[in-house]
N, C-alpha and C positions, 0 to 999 in steps of 0.2 A: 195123585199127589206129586204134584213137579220136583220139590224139592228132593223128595226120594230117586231122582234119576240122577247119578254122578256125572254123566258125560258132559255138559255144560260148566258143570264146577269146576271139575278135576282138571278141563283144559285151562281153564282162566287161574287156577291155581297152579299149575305147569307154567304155563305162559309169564305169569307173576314173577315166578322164579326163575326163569331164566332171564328174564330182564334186570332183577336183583344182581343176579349172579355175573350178568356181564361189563352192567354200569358201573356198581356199587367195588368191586375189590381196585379197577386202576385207579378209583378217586380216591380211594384209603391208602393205594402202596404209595399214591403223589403227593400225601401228604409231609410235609418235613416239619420237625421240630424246629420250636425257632432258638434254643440254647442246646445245643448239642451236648451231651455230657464227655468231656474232657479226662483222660484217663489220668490218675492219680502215680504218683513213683511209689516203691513197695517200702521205700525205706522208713521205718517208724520217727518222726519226729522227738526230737530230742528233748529232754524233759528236763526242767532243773528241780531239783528236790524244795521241800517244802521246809522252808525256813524259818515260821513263824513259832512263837513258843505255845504250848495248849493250853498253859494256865490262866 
C-alpha cells in the first residue's frame, strides 16, 4: 500500500512549505495600502449645545 509510506509525501509537503514560506511573506510585507491612515489630534472637538426646544 504506497500511500502508507510517508517519505514521498512528507518531502513534497516540506518542499511545499518552504517555498510558501519563502515567496509568499516579501510579497505581503510589499504590499502598501493605498490610503494610509492619517493620525487624528487628541483634542476633542468642540460641541455647541443643543438648541432646539422638545416640545
Amino acid at each position: 500500500m504506497p500511500q502508507l509510506n510517508p517519505a514521498p509525501w512528507f518531502a513534497i509537503l516540506v518542499f511545499s512549505w518552504l517555498v510558501f514560506l519563502t515567496v509568499l511573506p516579501p510579497k505581503v510585507s510589499a504590499h502598501s495600502f493605498p490610503n494610509e491612515p492619517t493620525p487624528q489630534s487628541t483634542e476633542k472637538p468642540q460641541t455647541e449645545s443643543w438648541s432646539w426646544p422638545w416640545h
